[in-house]
N, C-alpha and C positions, 0 to 999 in steps of 0.2 A: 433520439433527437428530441431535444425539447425549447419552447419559449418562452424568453423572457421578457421582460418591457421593462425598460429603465425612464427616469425621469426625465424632462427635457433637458435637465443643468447637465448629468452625465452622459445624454444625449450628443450635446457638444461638445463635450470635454474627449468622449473619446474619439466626434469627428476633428478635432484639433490634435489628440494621438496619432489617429491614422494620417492624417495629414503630413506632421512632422515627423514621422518614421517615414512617410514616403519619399519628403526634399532631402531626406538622409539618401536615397538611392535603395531602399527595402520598400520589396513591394510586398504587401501586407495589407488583405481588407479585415474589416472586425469580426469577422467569425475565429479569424486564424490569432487575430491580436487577444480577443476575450479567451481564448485555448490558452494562450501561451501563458496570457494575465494570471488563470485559474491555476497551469501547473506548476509558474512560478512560485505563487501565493500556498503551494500545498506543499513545494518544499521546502520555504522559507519557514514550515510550521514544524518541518524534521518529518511530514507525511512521505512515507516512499510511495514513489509514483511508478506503477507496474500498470503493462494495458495489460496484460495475462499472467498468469500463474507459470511460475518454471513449473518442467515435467517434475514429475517423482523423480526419475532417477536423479536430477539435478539438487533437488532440495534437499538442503543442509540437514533438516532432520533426519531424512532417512537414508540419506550417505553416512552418515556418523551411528546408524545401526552393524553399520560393519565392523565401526569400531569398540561394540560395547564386547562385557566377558561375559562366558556362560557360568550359572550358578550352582546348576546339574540341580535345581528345584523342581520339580513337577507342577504342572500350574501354577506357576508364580503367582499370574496374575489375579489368581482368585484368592491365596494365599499371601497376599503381600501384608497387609494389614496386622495378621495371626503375628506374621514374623518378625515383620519393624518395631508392631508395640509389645509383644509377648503378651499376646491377648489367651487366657484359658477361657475361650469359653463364655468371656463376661460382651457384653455388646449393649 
């Protein structure tokens, strides 16, 4: 949790938001309006908005390890570099 202090001009402007979002029939005080303001404004930027991390098993990277091929390489991954550039040696 954290605070913030806004100026008097935005002071009123957002009790005149809560206000008119409330004669709409939505009840909404500014903690929940300045949330919604924030997660709006993060995905109007194209920011995805997650409160948590999907599991492993769920995340697209390493569901799609199922799908890769095997190369029958021994330590690839130490050897990758040798392989892709056809390094002898030189570094």
């Amino acid at each position: 949790m954290s605070t913030i202090r806004i100026d008097e001009k935005h002071a009123r402007l957002l009790d005149r938001l809560v206000a008119h979002i409330t004669l709409q029939g939505k009840k909404m005080n500014k903690k929940a309006l300045v949330g919604k303001l924030i997660e709006d404004a993060v995905i109007g930027e194209g920011i995805p908005v997650q409160d948590e991390l999907r599991p492993l098993e769920e995340d697209p990277a390493w569901t799609g390890l199922q799908d890769t091929f095997k190369l029958g390489i021994r330590d690839l991954s130490e050897k990758v570099d040798k392989l892709l550039y056809q390094l002898d040696g030189e570094g």
